[in-house]
Steps between C-alpha positions, in 0.01 A plus 500: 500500500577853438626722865253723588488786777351312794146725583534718793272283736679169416709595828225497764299253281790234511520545867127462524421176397446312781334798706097481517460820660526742145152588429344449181518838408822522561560187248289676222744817524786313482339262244417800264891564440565164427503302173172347406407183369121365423446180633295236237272222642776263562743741683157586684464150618839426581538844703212427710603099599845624564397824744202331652688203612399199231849466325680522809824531559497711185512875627516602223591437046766253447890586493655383237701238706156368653404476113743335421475218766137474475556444137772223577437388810114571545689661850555853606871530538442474909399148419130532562281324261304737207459366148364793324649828437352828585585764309447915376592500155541831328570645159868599412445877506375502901757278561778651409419834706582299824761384709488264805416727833278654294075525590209485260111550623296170398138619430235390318300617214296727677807669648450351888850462623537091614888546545856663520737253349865485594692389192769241539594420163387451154571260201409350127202276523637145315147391408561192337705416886191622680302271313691199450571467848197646697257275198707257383398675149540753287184416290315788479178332483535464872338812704823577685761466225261738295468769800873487542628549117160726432444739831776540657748755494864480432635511829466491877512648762585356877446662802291517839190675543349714712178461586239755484220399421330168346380538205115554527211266337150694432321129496440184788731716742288245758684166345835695488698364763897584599679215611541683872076484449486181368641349816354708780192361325588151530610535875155668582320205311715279716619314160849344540473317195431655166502354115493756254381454159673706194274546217483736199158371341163487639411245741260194441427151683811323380736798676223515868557116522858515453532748791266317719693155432838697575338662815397196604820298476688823666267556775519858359271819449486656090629769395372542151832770415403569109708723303392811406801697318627393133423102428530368158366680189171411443393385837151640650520875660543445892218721532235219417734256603456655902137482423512126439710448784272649736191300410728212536635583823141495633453121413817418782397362849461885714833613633680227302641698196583900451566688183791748451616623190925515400627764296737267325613567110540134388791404272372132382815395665407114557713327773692837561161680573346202698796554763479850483123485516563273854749788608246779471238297685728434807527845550144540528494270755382185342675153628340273154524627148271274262729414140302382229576316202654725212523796777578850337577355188389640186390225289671394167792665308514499105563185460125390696805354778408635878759704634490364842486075544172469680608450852842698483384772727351264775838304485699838595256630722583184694902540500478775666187519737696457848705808411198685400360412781142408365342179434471442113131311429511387138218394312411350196211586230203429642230415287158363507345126532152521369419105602589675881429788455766684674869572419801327505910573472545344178726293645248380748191462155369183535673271232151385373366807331620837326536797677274796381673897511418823283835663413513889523488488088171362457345666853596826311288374146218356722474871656518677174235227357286558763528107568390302750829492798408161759434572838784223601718778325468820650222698751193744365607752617888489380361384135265805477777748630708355208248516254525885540867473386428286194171585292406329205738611237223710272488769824911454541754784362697447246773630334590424110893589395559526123832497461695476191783759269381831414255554227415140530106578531497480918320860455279433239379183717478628837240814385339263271482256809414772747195594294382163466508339833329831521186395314482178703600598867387832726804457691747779544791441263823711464754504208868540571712582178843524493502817314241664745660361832855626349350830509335492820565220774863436339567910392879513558585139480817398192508245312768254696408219632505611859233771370314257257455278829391741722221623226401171508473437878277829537288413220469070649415734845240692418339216269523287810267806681263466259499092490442566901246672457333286235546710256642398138829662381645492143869522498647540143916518580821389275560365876852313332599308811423175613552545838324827537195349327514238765464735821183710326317121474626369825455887659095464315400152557553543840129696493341379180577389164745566207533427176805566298459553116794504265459673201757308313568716172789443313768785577514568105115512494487757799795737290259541225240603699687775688316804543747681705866392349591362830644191265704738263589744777649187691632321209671866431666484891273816579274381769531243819174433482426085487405430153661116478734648257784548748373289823318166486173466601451195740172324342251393796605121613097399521304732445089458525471627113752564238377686177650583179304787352722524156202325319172550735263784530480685880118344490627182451715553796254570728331233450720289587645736790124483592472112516787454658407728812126304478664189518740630824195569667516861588216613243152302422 
């Protein structure tokens, strides 16, 4: 890093650290001559477990020796077991105005100051280190590896923090519990043994037997601990999810379970995040931690191969419970015996029939198909909370993306589209053109890939608004990057549905229809515009639709555009 003039107040404020009796006014004027840095969701998560207590003995962002060792080791450099590293990560140009001694504020994105940071040191972020050895991958079709080379910043930052004030949740403040909270709780319940139960989805009968069975064999109270930070793309909002958990919550024996939520950002770790999941729940006071099959694990990679073996985060859970200090419970899939009715570890089915389950896949088409869902499955009043989260896919959003080179008709289409769908829908529908978002949403944005990115991730974000909303957006882009095309679907399928069209037209085809002379001007070195003369355009791996429109009228076009959305469901 670059030297910098230490601030006036980094004096008193170095000598301050560990004193509680600076007011809070006093931190905000010292605060507002110090560096500031925005904290995103996951630094909001992180900041919060390590200042209220959870990721204890953190105090405060991982030095770059603790890094290092947790990367290695899954060890701090004292020797005390942690398998996942904690980190700020920062762009170069903030970086390299610091020095170690140095303070920043930490605030949010409404400005409230959380914390004064003390910086250590700082370094390069190796990615493809982080993520071979934290995932034992660096497939980016796994959640973490994707975060990791997508999201974060190019380097970090160590140093301890001081704490001024958690950061503050405007939702279920009653099921927000500290760990200091957590505990005095358990004491006054007179509960000396607790099982906690991790979970990112909703809850049915399956996951309320599993907790009885593993409170039973404990002699243990629940604690249902769900995450409610970042899980995995695509998983349900937390804020239905907390709905679900409640009506389950009220099907428990009285006094037997209790409900708190964790402000955890999830990294999909596998057998790294199982232990570190076990960790966090010791702190809170818990003596059992329940490990599923496949826990944190993110499913399949490219190759349709899991990333985790099934039991791999049970089997290090294990090795290491005694130093943890907690009891690891591991349990397999349970699933359903319809000759008895009632469930079974599928290690425990009965040899003489098939056991019966509804993956999260086809729970997810039964809600959209309005579909019958089996009372051995799930409860009333969980299915009908969920059914507001997944309507029938004529009343979803959805967002259509007609990408292709320029002048290759993705204009023409999308106003020929937008006029049609139109004439057979009265819901609201909004066109985004690349020409028209250049000149508004993306006014001041060039034409290198950094900048052709970012128009692209502002357009994918306010088409996802509109999906939200169930609204239709029309999206008619060059978009020439794979990967970039990739986060607007996974970023808009998250809330409804997408469908990607490439308009496939020959590059020569497109030239001669050229109404602006972005093809000669480019051919001619005079513009840096993308054209597919100079840079290659990265055609869509699978997309929903691919169209040629060299020989085929616009109204030929739509009717097959039109058909294909029918056929998708999201128009009758």
């Amino acid at each position: 890093m670059e030297s910098t003039v230490a601030h006036p107040h980094a004096k008193t404020l170095t000598t301050s650290l560990n004193i509680t009796s600076v007011s809070f006014e006093e931190y905000q004027s010292i605060a507002n001559g110090l560096p500031t840095l925005t904290l995103n969701h996951r630094h909001l998560c992180d900041i919060e477990l390590i200042l209220n207590g959870g990721f204890a003995p953190l105090n405060g962002f991982m030095h770059k020796v603790d890094y290092d060792h947790v990367l290695d080791t899954m060890r701090l450099n004292d020797g005390t077991l942690w398998p996942m590293p904690i980190t700020l990560d920062v762009d170069g140009e903030f970086a390299k105005k610091l020095q170690p001694g140095n303070e920043i504020a930490l605030r949010d994105v409404e400005g409230l100051l959380i914390s004064i940071m003390q910086i250590s040191d700082c370094w390069e972020v190796n990615r493809q280190r982080e993520a071979q050895a934290v995932f034992n991958t660096t497939d980016e079709s796994h959640p973490g590896v994707a975060y990791l080379y997508h999201h974060v910043k190019d380097y970090y930052l160590g140093g301890t923090l001081l704490k001024v004030s958690l950061p503050y949740h405007y939702d279920f403040n009653y099921l927000r519990n500290t760990p200091t909270e957590l505990r005095e709780l358990f004491r006054q319940r007179g509960w000396n043994k607790i099982v906690a139960f991790q979970t990112r989805n909703p809850m049915h009968r399956a996951h309320q037997e599993l907790t009885i069975r593993a409170a039973q064999q404990t002699g243990a109270n629940v604690l249902i601990h769900p995450v409610v930070g970042m899980t995995k793309p695509g998983d349900i909002e937390y804020y239905l999810r907390v709905r679900c958990y409640e009506h389950v919550l009220k099907i428990y024996t009285p006094q037997s379970a209790f409900l708190s939520l964790l402000p955890l950002a999830m990294r999909m770790g596998g057998p790294r995040e199982a232990l570190w999941h076990a960790i966090i729940r010791k702190n809170y006071g818990c003596t059992h931690f329940i490990v599923g099959r496949d826990h944190a694990g993110p499913g399949k990679n490219r190759s349709g191969q899991d990333f985790y073996s099934p039991y791999a985060a049970q089997t290090l859970a294990l090795q290491y419970q005694q130093e943890i200090g907690i009891e690891i419970v591991p349990f397999q899939e349970m699933v359903y015996s319809n000759q008895q009715s009632r469930y079974f570890p599928i290690d425990q089915f009965p040899k003489d029939e098939a056991p019966i389950t509804i993956s999260g896949t086809e729970l997810r088409d039964r809600l959209q198909k309005n579909a019958d869902i089996p009372a051995w499955f799930s409860y009333p009043e969980v299915i009908a909370e969920l059914r507001k989260a997944y309507p029938l896919k004529h009343k979803q959003g959805f967002t259509i993306l007609l990408t292709g080179l320029p002048s290759s008709g993705k204009s023409t289409l999308a106003n020929a589209l937008l006029l049609k769908i139109r004439e057979l829908t009265g819901r609201p529908i909004t066109l985004l053109d690349g020409d028209e978002i250049r000149t508004h949403l993306s006014y001041g944005l060039g034409f290198s890939r950094k900048d052709r990115e970012c128009n692209i991730a502002r357009v994918g974000y306010v088409a996802k608004e509109i999906t939200k909303h169930r609204g239709i957006a029309i999206c008619a882009l060059v978009a020439p990057y794979q990967e970039a095309r990739n986060q607007i679907r996974q970023m808009i399928s998250d809330v409804g549905g997408f469908i990607e069209v490439y308009v496939s037209t020959p590059l020569s085809v497109c030239e001669t229809r050229d109404r602006k002379g972005l093809y000669k001007k480019a051919r001619e070195g005079l513009i840096k515009q993308f054209t597919g003369v100079s840079d290659h355009y990265e055609s869509p791996v699978s997309p929903e639709l691919e169209i040629d429109t060299t020989s085929i009228t616009p109204s030929e076009v739509m009717e097959i555009l039109i058909k294909k959305i029918t056929l998708l469901g999201y128009i009758r």
